[in-house]
C-alpha positions in Angstrom: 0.0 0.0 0.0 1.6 3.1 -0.8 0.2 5.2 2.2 0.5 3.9 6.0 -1.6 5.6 8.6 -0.1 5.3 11.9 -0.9 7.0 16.0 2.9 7.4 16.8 3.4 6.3 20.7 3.2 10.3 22.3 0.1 11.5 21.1 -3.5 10.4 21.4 -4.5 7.5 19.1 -8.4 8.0 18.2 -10.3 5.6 16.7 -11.6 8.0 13.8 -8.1 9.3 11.8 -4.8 8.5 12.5 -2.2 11.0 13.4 0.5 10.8 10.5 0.1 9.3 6.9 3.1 8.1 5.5 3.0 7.8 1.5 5.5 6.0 -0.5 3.8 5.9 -3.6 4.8 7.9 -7.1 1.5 9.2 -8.2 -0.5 12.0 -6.0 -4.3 12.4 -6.5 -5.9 15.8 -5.0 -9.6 15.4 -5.0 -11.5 19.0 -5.1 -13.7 20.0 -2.1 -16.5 17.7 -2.6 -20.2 18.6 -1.1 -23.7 17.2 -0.8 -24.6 16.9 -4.5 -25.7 14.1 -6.7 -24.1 13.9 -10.5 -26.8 16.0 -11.7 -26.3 18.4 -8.9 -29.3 18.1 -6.9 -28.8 18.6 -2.9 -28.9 16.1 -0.9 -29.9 16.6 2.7 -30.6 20.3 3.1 -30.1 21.3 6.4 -29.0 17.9 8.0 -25.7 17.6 8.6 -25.2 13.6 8.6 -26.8 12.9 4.9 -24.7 15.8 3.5 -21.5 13.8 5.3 -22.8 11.1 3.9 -23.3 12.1 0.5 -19.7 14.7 0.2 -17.6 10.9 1.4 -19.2 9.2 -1.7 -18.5 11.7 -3.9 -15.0 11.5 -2.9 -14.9 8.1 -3.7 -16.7 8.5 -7.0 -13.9 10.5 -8.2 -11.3 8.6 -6.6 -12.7 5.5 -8.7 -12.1 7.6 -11.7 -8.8 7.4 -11.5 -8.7 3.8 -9.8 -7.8 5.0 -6.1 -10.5 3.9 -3.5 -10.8 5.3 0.1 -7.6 3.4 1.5 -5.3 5.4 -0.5 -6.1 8.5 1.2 -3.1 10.1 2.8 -4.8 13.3 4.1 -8.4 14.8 4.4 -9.4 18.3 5.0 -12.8 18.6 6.4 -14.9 22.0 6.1 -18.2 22.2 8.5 -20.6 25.5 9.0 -20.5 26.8 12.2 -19.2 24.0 13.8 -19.9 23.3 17.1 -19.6 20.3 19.9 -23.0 19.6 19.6 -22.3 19.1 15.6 -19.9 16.5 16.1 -22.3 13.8 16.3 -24.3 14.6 13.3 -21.1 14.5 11.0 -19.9 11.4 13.1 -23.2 9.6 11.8 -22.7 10.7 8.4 -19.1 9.8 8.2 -19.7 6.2 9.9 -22.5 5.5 7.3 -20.2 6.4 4.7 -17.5 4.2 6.4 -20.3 1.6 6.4 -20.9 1.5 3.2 -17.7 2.5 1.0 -15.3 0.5 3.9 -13.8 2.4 7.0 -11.1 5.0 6.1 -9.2 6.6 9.1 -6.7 8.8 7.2 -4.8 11.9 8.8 -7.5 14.8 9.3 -7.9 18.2 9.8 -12.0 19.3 10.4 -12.2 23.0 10.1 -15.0 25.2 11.0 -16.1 28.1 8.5 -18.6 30.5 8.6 -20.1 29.5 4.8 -19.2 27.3 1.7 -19.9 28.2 -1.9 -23.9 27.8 -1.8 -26.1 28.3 1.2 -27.4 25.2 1.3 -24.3 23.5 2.3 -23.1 22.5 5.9 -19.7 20.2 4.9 -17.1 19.9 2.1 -14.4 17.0 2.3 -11.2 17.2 -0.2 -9.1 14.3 -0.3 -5.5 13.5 -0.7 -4.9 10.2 -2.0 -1.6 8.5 -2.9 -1.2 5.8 -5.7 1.9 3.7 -6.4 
C-alpha cells in the first residue's frame, strides 16, 4: 500500500483518523472539495448535517474511482463544517460512519475546520481528499 496511517506512541491514538500518513507511492491524487450533490447536482440533505456527510464521502470516492484509487489510498483529508460546534460532532460522526459503512472504514490523517459559509447556502460540509497511488 503506498500510504501507511499510523498514532505514533506520544500522542493520542483516536479511533476515527490517525495522526500521521506516510505515502511512498509515485503518483499523487488531489480530490476538489467535494459537497452534498448528486451527479446532476441536486442537494442532498438540506439542512442535515449527517446525509450531506454522507453524501460529500461518496463523492469523494466517486472521483477517486475515476482514477482507480478507493478510500484506503487517502493520505490526508481536510474537512470543512458550517458553524461548527460540539453539539455538531455527532451529526457528521453519523454521516461519516455511514459512509464508512458502506464504502469500507477509512481513518486517514485529518484536519476538520470550521467556516462561517461554503460556496452555496445550502451547504453544511465539504471534504477534499489526498490520495496517494503507487
Amino acid at each position: 500500500m503506498p500510504v501507511e496511517l499510523i498514532n505514533p506512541s506520544g500522542l493520542p491514538a483516536p479511533d476515527v483518523y490517525r495522526q500521521v500518513a506516510v505515502a511512498t507511492g509515485t503518483r499523487t491524487v488531489f480530490v476538489s472539495g467535494q459537497v452534498a450533490r448528486t451527479a446532476d447536482g441536486a442537494p442532498v440533505g438540506p439542512g442535515d448535517l449527517a446525509a450531506q456527510t454522507e453524501q460529500a464521502y461518496r463523492n469523494v470516492a466517486t472521483a477517486l474511482e475515476a482514477v482507480g484509487a478507493t478510500l484506503h489510498d487517502v493520505a490526508k483529508m481536510t474537512v470543512y463544517v458550517v458553524d461548527l460546534t460540539p453539539e455538531k460532532m455527532g451529526g457528521f460522526g453519523e454521516g461519516a460512519m455511514r459512509a464508512a459503512a458502506a464504502l469500507g472504514q477509512v481513518t486517514p490523517a485529518i484536519t476538520l475546520v470550521g467556516v462561517t459559509a461554503l460556496g452555496e447556502p445550502d451547504l453544511l460540509v465539504e471534504v477534499e481528499a489526498t490520495a496517494v497511488l503507487p
